[in-house]
C-alpha positions as CSV (number, residue, x, y, z in Angstrom):
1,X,4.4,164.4,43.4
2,X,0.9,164.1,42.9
3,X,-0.2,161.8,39.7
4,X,-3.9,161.5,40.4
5,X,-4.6,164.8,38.1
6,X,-8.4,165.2,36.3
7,X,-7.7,167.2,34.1
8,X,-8.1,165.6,30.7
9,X,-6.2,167.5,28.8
10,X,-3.0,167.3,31.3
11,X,-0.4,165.1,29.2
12,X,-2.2,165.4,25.9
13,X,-0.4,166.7,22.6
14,X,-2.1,169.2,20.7
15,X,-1.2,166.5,17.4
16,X,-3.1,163.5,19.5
17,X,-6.0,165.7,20.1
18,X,-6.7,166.8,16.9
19,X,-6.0,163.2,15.4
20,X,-9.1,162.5,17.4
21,X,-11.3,164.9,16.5
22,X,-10.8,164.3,12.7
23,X,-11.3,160.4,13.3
24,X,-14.5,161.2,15.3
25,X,-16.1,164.2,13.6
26,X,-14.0,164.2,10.0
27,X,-12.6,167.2,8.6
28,X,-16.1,168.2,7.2
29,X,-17.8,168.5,10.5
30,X,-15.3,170.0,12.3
31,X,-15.3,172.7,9.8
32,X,-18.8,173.1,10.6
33,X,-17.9,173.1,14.3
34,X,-15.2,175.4,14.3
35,X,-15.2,177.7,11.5
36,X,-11.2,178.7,11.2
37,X,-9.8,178.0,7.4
38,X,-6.8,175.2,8.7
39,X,-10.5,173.0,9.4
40,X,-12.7,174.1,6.3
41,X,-9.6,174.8,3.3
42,X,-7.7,172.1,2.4
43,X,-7.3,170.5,5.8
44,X,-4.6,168.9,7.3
45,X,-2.7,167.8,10.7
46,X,0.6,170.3,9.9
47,X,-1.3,173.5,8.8
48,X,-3.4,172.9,11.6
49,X,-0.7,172.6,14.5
50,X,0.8,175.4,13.5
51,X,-2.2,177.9,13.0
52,X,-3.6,176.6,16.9
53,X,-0.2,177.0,18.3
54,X,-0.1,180.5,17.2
55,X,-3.7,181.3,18.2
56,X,-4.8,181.1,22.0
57,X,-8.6,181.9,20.9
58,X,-8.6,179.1,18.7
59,X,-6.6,176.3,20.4
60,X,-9.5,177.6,23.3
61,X,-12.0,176.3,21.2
62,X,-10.5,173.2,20.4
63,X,-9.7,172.1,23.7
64,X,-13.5,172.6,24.3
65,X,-14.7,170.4,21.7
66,X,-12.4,168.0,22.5
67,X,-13.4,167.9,26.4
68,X,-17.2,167.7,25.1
69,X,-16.3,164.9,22.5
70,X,-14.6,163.0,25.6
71,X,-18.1,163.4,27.3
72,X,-19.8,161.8,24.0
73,X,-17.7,159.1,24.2
């Protein structure tokens, strides 16, 4: 069993990865970032899990913020 794995997002929850984004971009700019309404419209973990579980394209573009965020950090 090998448990040296890179890949950053290996282990993470959709829920945890979001919960960063908001704390280090805020709802507001990650609106701005990625332009789906569950971001810009009344925002909010819930509406947001289930809208990016249901959409591949967008969960995509999540996953790539969140792996250029990591590089920010």
């Amino acid at each position: 069993m090998n448990t040296n794995n890179k890949d950053p997002l290996h282990g993470k929850k959709l829920e945890d990865i979001i919960n960063e984004l908001v704390d280090f971009y805020g709802w507001e700019q990650l609106g701005v970032m990625i332009t789906i309404r569950c971001f810009t419209h009344d925002p909010n973990v819930k509406s947001s899990l289930h809208f990016l579980r249901r959409t591949p394209w967008a969960r995509e573009k999540v996953e790539k913020l969140y792996l250029h965020m990591l590089s920010q950090k």
